[in-house]
ZAVEXNU-427808 format. One record per atom (N, C-alpha, C): residue in three letters; x, y, z. Coordinates in pm, whole numbers, plus 50000, padded with zeros to 5 digits. Layout:
N
ALAXYZ ...
REM end
This chain:
421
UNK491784727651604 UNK492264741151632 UNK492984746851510 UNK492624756551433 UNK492954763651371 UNK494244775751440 UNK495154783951324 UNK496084792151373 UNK495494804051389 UNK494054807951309 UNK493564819651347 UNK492264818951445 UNK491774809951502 UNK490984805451641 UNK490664814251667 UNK492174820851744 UNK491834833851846 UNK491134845551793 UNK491514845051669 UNK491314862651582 UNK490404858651528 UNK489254851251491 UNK488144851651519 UNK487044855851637 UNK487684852251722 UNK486904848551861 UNK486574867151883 UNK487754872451821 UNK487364892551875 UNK486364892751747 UNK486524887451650 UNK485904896751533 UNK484184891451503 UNK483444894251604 UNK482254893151635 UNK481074889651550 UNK481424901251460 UNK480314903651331 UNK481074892751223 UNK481804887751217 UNK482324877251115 UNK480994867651069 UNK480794866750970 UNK479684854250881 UNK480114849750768 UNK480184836350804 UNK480444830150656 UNK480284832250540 UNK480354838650456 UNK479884840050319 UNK480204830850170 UNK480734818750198 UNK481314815150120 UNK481374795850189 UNK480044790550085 UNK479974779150127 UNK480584766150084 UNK481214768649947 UNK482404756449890 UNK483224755049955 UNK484014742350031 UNK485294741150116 UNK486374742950008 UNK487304747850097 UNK488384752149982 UNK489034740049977 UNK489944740749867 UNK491034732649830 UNK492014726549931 UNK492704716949923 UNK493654712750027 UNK495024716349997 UNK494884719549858 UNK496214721949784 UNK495854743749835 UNK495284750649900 UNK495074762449831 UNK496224768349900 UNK496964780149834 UNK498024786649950 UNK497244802049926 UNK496974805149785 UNK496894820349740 UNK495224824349701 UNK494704837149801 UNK493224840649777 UNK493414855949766 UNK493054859349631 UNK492994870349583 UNK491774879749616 UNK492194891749674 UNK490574900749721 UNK490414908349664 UNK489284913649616 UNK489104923349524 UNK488244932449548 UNK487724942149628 UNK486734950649677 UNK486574958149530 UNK485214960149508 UNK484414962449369 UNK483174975449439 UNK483264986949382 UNK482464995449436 UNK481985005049319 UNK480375000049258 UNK480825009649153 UNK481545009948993 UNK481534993149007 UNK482404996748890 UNK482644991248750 UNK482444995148679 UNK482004988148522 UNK483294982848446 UNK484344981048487 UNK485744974548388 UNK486174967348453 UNK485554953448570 UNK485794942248649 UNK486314928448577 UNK485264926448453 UNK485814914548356 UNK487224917348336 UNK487564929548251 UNK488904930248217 UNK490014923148316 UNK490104931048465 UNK490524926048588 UNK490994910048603 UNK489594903148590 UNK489084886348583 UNK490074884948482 UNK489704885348373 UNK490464880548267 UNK492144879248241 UNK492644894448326 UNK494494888448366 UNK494584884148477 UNK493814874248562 UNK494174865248659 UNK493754856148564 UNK492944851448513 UNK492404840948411 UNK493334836148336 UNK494364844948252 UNK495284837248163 UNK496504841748227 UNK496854844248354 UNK497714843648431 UNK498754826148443 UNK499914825148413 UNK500244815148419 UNK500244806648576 UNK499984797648573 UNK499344789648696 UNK500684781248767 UNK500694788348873 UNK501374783949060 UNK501364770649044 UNK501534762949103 UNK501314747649181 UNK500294748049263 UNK500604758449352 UNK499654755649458 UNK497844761449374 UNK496824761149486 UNK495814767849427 UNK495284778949451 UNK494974785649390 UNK494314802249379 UNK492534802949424 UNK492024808849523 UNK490734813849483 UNK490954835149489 UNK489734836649433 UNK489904850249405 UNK488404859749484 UNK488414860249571 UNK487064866549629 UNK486704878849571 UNK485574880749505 UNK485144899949496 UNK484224901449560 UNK484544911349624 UNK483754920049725 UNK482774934249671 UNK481484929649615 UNK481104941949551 UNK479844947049681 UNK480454962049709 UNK479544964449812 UNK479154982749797 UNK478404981049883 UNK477734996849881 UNK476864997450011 UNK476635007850076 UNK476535013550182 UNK475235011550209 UNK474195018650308 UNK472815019650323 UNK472235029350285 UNK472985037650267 UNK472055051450150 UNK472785052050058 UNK473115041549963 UNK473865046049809 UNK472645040349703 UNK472755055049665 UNK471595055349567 UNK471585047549455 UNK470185048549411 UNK469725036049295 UNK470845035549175 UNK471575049149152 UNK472065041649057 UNK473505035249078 UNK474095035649200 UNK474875026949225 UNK474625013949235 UNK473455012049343 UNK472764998949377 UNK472534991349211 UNK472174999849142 UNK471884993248997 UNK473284987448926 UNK474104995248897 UNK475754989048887 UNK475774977648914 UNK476104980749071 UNK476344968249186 UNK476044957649102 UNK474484955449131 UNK473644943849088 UNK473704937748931 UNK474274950048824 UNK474934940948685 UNK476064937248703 UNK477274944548754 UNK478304936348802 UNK478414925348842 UNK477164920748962 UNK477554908449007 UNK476904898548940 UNK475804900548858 UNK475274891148710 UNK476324886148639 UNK477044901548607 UNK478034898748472 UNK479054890248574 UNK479664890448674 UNK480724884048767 UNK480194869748739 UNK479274866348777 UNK478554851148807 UNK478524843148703 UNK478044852248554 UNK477784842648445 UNK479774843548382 UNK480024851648427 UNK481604848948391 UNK482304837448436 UNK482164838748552 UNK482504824048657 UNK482064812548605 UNK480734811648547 UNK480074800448484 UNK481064795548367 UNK481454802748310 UNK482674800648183 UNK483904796148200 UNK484394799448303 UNK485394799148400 UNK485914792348528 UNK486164778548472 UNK485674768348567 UNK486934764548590 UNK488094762448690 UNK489134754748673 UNK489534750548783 UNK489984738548873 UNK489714732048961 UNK491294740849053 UNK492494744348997 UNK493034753249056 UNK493194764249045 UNK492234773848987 UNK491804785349018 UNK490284790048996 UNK489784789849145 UNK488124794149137 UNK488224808749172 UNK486744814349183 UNK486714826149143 UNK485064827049257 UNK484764835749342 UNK483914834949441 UNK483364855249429 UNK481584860349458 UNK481824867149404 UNK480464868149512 UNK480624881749639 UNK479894886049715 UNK479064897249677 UNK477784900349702 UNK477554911849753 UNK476764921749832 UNK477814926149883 UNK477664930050051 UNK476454945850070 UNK475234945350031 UNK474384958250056 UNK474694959750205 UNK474424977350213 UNK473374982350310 UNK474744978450384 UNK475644984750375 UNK477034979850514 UNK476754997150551 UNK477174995650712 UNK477345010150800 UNK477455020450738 UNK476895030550733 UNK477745044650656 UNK478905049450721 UNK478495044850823 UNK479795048650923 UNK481075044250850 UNK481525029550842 UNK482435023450766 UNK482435015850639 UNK481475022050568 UNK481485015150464 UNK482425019250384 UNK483305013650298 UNK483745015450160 UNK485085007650175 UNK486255009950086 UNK487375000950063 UNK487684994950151 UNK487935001850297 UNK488544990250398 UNK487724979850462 UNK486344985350483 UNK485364972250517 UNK485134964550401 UNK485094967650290 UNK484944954350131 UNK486544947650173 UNK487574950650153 UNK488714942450201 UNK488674936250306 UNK488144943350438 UNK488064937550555 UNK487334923550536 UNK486134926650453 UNK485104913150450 UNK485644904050357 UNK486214906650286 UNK487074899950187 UNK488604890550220 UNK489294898550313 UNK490294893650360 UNK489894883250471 UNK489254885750520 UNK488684875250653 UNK487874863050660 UNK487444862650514 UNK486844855050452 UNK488234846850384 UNK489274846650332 UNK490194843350336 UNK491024837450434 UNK491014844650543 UNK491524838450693 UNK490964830750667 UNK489194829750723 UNK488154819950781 UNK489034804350669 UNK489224806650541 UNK489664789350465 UNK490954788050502 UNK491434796950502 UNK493014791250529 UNK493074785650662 UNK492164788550723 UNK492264787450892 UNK491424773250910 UNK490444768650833 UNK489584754250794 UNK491034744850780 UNK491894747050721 UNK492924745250650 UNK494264739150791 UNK494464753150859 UNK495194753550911 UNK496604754350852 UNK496394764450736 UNK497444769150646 UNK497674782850676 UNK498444787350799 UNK499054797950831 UNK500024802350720 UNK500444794950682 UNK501204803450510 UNK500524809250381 UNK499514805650436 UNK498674812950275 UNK498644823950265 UNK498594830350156 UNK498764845250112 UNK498164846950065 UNK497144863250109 UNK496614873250097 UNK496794881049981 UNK496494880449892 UNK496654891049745 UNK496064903149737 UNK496334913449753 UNK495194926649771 UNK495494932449622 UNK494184935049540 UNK494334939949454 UNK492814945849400 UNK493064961549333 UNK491464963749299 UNK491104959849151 UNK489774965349140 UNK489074957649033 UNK489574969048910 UNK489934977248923 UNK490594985048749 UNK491684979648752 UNK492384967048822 UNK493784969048776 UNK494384954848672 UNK494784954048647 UNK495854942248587 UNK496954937148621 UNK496754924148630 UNK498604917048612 UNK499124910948513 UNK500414912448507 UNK501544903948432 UNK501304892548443 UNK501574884748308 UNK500774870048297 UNK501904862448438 UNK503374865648436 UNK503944858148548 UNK503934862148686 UNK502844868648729 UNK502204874948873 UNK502304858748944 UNK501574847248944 UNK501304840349057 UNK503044832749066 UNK503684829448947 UNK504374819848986 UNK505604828149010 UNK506294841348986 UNK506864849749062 UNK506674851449225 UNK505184854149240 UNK505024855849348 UNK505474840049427 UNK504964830949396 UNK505364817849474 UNK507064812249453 UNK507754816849356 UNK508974818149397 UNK509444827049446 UNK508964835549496 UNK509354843349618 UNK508994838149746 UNK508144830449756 UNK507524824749904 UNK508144813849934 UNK508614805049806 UNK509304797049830 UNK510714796249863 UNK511264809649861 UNK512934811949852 UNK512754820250016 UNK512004828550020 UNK512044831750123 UNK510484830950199 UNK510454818150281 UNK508984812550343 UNK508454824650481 UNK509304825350515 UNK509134836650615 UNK508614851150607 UNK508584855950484 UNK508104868250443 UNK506384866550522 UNK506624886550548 UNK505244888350600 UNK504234895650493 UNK504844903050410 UNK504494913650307 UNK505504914350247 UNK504354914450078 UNK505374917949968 UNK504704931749881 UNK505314941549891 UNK504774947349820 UNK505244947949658 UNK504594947449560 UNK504534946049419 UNK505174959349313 UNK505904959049201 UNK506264969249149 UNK504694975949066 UNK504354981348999 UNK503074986848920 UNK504164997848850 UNK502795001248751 UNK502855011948656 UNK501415014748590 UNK501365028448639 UNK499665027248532 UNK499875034548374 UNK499185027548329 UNK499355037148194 UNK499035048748181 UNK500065049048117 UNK500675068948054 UNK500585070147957 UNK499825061847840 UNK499625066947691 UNK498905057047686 UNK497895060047550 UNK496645048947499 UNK495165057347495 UNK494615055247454 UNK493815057547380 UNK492105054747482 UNK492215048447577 UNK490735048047674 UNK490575062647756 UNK491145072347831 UNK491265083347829 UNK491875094147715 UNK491305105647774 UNK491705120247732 UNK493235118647778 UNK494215124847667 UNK495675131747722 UNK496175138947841 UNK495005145147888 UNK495315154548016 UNK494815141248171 UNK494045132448133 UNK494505119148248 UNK495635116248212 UNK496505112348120 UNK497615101548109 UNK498865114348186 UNK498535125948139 UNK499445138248156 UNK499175134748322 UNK498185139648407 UNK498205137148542 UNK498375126548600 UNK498335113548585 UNK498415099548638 UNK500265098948584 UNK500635106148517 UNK502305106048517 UNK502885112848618 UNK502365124648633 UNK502805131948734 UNK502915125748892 UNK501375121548865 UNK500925115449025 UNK502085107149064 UNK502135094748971 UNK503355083548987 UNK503965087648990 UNK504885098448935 UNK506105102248938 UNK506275109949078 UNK505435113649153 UNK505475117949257 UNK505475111249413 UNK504265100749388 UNK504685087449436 UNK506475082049452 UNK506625081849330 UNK508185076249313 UNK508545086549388 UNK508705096149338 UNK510005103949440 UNK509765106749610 UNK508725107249623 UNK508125105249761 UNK508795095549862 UNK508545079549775 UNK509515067549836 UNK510685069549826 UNK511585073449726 UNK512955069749712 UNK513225080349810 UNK513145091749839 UNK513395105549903 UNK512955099450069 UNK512435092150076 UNK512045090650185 UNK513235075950231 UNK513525066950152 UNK514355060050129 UNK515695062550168 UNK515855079250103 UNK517235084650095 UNK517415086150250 UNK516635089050307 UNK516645092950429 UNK516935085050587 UNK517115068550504 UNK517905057750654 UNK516125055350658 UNK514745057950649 UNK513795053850698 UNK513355038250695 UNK513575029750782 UNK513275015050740 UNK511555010550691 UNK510395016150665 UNK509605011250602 UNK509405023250457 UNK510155023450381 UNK509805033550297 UNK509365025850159 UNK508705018850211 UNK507675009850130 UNK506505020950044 UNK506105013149929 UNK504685015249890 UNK503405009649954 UNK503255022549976 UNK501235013950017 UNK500015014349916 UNK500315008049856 UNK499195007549697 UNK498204998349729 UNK496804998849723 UNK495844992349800 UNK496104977249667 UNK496424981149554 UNK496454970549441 UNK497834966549442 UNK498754965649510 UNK500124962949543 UNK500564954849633 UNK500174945249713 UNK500674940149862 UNK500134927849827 UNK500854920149903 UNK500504905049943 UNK500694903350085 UNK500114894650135 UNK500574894850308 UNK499964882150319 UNK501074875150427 UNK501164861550486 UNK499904864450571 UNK499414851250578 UNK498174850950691 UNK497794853950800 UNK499774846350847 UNK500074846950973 UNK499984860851034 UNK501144866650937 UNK501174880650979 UNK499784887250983 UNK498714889150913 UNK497244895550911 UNK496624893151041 UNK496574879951062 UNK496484877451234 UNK496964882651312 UNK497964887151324 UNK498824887251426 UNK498474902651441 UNK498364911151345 UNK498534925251327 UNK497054930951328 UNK496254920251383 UNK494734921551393 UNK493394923051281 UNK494334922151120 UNK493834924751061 UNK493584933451014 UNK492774934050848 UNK492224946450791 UNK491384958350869 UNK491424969250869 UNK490904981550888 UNK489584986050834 UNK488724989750912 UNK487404998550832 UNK487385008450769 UNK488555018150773 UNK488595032150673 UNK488055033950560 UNK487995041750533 UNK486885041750419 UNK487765046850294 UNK488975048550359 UNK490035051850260 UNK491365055450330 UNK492955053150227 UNK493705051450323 UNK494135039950443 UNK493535028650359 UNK493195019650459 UNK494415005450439 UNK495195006450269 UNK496024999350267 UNK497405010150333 UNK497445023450348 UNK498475029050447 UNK498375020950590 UNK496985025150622 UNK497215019650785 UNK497855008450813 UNK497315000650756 UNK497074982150755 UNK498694980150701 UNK499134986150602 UNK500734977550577 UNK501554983050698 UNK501194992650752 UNK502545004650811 UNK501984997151007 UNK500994992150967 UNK501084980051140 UNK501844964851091 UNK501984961850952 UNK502434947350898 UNK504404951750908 UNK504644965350858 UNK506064966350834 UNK506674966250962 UNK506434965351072 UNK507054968251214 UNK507804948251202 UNK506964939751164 UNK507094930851191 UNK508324922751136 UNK508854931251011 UNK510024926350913 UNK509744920150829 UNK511004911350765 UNK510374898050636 UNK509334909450590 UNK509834919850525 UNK509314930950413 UNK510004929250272 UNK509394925850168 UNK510554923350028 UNK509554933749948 UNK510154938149884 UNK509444941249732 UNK509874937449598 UNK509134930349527 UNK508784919449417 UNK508714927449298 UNK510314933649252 UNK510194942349104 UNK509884930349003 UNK509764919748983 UNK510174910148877 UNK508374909548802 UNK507564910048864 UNK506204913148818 UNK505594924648840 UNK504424926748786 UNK503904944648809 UNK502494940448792 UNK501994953348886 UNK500754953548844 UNK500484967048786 UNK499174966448674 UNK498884982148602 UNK497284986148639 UNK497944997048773 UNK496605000548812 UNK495615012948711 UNK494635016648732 UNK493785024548598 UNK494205035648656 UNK494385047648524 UNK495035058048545 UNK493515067248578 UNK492465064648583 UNK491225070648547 UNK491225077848648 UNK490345088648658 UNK489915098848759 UNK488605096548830 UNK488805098448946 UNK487615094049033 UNK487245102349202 UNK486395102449219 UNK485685113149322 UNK484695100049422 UNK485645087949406 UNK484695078749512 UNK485095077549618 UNK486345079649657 UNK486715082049761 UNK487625093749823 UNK487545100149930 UNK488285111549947 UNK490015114649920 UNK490055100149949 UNK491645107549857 UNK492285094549831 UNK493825094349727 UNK494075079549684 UNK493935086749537 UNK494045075749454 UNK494725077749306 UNK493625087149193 UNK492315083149198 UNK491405087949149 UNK491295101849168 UNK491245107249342 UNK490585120449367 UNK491975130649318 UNK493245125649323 UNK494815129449280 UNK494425132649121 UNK494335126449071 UNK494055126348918 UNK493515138348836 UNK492055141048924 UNK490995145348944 UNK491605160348988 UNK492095158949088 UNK492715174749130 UNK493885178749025 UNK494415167748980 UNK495505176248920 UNK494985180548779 UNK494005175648688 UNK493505179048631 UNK492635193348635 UNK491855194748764 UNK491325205548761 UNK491955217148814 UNK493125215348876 UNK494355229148904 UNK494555232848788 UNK495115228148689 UNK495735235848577 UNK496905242748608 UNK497595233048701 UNK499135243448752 UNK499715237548635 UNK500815246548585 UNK501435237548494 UNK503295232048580 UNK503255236848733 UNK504495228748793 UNK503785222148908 UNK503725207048947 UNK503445200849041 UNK504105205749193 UNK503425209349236 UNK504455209149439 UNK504665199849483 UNK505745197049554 UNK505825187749645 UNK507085191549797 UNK506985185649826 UNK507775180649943 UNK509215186249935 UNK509945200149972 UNK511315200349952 UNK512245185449950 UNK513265187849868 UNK514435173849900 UNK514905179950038 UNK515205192250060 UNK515965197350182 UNK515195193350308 UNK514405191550322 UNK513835183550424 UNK514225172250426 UNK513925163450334 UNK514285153550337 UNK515995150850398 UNK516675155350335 UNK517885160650391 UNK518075161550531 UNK517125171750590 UNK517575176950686 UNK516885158550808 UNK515715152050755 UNK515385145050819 UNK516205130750835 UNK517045129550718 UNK518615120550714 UNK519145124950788 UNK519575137550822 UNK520645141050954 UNK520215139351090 UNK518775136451138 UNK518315129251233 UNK518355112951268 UNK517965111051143 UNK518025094451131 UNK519725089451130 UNK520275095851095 UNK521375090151100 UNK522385091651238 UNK521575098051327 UNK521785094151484 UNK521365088751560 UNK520065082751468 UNK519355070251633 UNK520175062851685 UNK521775057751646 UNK521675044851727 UNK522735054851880 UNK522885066851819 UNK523345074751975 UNK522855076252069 UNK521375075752028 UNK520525080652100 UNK520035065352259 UNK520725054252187 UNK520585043452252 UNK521455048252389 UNK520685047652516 UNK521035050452641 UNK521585060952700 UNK520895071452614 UNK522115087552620 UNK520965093952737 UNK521805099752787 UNK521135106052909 UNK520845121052865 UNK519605124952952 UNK519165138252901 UNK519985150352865 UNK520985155752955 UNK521845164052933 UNK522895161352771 UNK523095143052742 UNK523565147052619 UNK522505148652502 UNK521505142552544 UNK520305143752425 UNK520135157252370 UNK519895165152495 UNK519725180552480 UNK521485186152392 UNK522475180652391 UNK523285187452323 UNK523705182052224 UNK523175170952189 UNK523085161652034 UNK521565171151929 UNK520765174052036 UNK519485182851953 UNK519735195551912 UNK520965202751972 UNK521275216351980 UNK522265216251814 UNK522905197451793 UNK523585202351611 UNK523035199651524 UNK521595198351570 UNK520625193951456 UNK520155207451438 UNK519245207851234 UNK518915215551197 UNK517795225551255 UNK517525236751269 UNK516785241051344 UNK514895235451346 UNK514835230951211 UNK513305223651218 UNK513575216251263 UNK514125203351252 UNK513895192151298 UNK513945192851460 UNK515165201651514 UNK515285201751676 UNK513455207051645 UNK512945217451649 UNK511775224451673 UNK510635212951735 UNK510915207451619 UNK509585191251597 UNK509765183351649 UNK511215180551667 UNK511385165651808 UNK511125168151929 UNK511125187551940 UNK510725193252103 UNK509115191752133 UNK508635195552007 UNK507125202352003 UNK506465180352045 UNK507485171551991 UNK507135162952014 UNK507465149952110 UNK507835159352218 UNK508485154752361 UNK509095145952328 UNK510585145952263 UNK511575135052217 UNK512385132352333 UNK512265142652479 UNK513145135952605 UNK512225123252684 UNK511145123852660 UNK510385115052736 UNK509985102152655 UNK510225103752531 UNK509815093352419 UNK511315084252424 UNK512145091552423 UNK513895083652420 UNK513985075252576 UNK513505082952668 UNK513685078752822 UNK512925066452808 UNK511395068152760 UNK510685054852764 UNK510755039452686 UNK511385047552577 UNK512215038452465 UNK513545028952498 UNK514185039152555 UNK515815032852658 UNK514985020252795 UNK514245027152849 UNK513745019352990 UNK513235005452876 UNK513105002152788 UNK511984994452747 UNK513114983352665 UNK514434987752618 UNK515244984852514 UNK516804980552588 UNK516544966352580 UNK517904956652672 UNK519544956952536 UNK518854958452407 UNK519814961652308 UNK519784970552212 UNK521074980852121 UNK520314986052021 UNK519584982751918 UNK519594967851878 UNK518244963651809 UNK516754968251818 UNK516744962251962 UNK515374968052008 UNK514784983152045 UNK516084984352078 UNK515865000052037 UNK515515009451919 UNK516305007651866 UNK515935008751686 UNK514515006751664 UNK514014997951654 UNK512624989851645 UNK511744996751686 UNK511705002451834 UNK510975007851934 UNK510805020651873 UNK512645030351809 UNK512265043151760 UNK511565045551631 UNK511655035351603 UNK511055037851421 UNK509345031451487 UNK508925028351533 UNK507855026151604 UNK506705037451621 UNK507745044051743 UNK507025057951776 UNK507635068751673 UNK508495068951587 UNK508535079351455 UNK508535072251351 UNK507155070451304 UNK507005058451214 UNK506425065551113 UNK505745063550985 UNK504985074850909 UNK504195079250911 UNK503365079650995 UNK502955090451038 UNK503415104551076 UNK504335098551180 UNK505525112751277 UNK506055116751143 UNK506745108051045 UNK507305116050922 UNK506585125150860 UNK505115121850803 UNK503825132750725 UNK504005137750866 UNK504105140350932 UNK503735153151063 UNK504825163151091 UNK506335156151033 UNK506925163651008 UNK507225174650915 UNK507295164550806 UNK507435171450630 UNK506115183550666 UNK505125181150682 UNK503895192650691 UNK503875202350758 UNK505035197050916 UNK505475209651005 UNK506265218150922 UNK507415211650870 UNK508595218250781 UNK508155227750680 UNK507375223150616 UNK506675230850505 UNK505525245450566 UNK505195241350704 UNK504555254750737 UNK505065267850780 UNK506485259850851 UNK507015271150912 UNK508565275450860 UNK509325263450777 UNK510975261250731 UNK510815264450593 UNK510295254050495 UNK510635253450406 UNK508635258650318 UNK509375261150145 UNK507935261950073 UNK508015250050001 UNK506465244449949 UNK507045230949837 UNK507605235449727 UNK508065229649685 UNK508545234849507 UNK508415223949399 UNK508645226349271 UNK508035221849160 UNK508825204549161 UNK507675195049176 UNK507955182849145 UNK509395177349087 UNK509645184848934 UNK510825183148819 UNK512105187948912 UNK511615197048957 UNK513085199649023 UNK513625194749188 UNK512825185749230 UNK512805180449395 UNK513615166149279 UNK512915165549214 UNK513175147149154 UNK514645146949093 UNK514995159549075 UNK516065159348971 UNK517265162249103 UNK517195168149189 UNK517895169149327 UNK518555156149359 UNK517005144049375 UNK516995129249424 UNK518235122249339 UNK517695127949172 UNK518565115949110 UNK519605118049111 UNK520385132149123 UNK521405134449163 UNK522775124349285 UNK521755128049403 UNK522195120849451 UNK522555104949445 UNK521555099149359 UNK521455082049388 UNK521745081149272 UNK523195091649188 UNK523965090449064 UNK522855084349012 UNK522215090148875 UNK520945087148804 UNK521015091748699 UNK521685080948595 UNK522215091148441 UNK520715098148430 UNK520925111448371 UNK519855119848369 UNK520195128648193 UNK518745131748121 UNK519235131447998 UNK518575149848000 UNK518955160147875 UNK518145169547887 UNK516895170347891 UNK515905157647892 UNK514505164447825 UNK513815164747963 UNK513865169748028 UNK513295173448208 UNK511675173448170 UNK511115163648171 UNK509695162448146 UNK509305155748259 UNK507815153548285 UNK507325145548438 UNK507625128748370 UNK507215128048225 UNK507415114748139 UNK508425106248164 UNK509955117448104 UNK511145113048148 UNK511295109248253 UNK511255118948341 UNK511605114448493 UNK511115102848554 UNK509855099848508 UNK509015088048554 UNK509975074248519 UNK510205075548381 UNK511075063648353 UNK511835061848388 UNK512365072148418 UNK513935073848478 UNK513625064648607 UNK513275068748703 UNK512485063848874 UNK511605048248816 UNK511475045748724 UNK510765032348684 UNK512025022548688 UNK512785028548604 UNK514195023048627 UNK514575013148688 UNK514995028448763 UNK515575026948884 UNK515145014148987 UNK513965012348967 UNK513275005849089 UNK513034988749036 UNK513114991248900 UNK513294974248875 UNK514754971048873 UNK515904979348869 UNK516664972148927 UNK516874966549038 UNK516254964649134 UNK516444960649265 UNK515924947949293 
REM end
């Protein structure tokens, strides 16, 4: 009997793909969904001279494409996984192998990033579960990106200090200067990140307990937990949001500034939205001030959060006059989103305010937040220019701040910030 038995037994369409028994020593299997894409060696090559764990590493790639993706993808595909194979041939090392699928002709329905991870990650279960190594960890990372040569053994002194972790999400940085793109990518992939950044910390500022990154090339996740949380997602994008934001309910959440990964700043139209199609738009706006998200929202959504634990066993008549000193959006949106019947069902369900807590960040989880910020912005507030929402933030979270108000600066500034922690 294996620990993942059961979570097989639902996942129907599951097939072996991968006939070497793994290691006895293995804890860490790296996934790599590949779609499309010609700079994969590079990828290989910083896990390759990556300094080496104790335990053992395999690295699955998942190179796949749909049932109507045309010849010249299918053609890619098929040198990729040549060039993958005779690489592997070179690349032989008894604690870190390297395994290399590929998956034609998957659903149109669900084909793309989350079914290549899905098939990738589960294929991972399936050895750890031969194993009966419920601690092994899940590495999610794509094929443009890179790691820091001390990625594995960081990561395993983190597993080892704290064994219980369910998810780790990873610090990154993509490059912002160099010479493989045009100036006007490095110019937009600064912005993007820098927007990213202020997105989390602002959301951070706000008491929200998962104000995590969801970077599909960023996360690690315990086995256990992947089981438990049913596993990877079919989305075809957006699919490391879904999948971490069902893992963060569970706790044992860290994030791991001490290594980074450097995802590709490149522009891309392969999937509907995510870092590429961002890139891509901001390039072809030609705004020269980014929008985003008022801080005053944000604001105003701290002065909510910072009353849940009142809200533990309060009866309707005071609910209704605790909503009446809140800001006029937010009352609007907790009405429009039946917050007397969501608190009533929450209280009936919740023996302490622990569990209460738990339960509310549950049902106003991020989602309800993007449903807010988007209400706020239609009817309260307008977005305004990136430089000046970020410069609000650092304000607050005292952020020596210098004159040169650039998206550059600021980025570093928020880069900072975030490896101190």
């Amino acid at each position: 009997m294996g620990f993942a038995d059961f979570y097989f037994e639902r996942q129907r369409e599951f097939q072996v793909k991968i006939d070497n028994n793994p290691s006895k020593n293995l804890k860490y299997i790296v996934v790599i969904p590949c779609y499309y894409e010609f700079e994969i060696l590079a990828s290989l090559n910083s896990i390759w001279i990556s300094k080496r764990p104790k335990f053992s590493i395999e690295v699955i790639i998942v190179i796949n494409s749909s049932e109507d993706s045309d010849k010249k993808i299918l053609g890619q595909n098929k040198k990729t996984y040549n060039e993958v194979k005779d690489w592997i041939k070179s690349h032989e090392d008894s604690l870190l192998r390297f395994f290399v699928l590929n998956e034609q002709n998957l659903p149109e329905k669900f084909a793309g990033a989350g079914l290549a991870r899905k098939i990738g990650m589960d294929q991972a279960i399936f050895r750890f579960n031969s194993l009966d190594q419920d601690k092994g960890v899940i590495i999610s990372i794509d094929a443009d990106a890179k790691l820091s040569s001390n990625y594995f053994v960081e990561l395993e002194k983190h597993f080892n200090r704290f064994p219980k972790t369910n998810v780790v999400t990873t610090y990154f940085e993509h490059p912002i200067e160099g010479n493989e793109f045009k100036n006007e990518v490095y110019d937009a992939i600064t912005i993007y990140e820098l927007y990213l950044r202020y997105y989390k910390q602002a959301l951070n500022y706000t008491g929200f307990p998962y104000s995590h990154y969801t970077v599909g090339s960023c996360f690690a996740v315990n086995a256990k937990a992947y089981v438990k949380q049913g596993g990877m997602n079919r989305k075809q994008a957006g699919e490391d949001f879904y999948f971490l934001h069902k893992v963060f309910p569970l706790g044992n959440v860290f994030e791991l500034n001490t290594i980074c990964v450097y995802p590709s700043s490149r522009l891309s139209d392969r999937v509907p939205f995510g870092t590429g199609p961002m890139v891509k738009s901001i390039i072809e706006s030609g705004k020269e001030d980014f929008l985003t998200y008022s801080f005053d929202s944000f604001i105003e959504l701290k002065s909510f959060f910072e009353l849940v634990n009142d809200l533990f066993k309060i009866s309707s008549e005071e609910l209704k006059k605790l909503l009446d000193k809140l800001p006029g959006c937010i009352t609007e949106f907790l009405k429009k989103n039946d917050i007397d019947k969501a608190i009533q069902e929450i209280n009936e369900n919740s023996s302490n305010i622990k569990t209460f807590t738990k339960r509310f960040f549950d049902w106003f989880n991020a989602f309800r937040v993007l449903k807010f910020l988007n209400f706020a912005h239609e009817k309260y507030y307008t977005k305004q220019p990136l430089l000046i929402e970020a410069e609000k933030l650092m304000v607050l979270l005292v952020v020596k701040n210098t004159n040169e108000k650039t998206y550059k600066n600021y980025l570093e500034i928020f880069r900072r910030l975030e490896r101190q922690f």
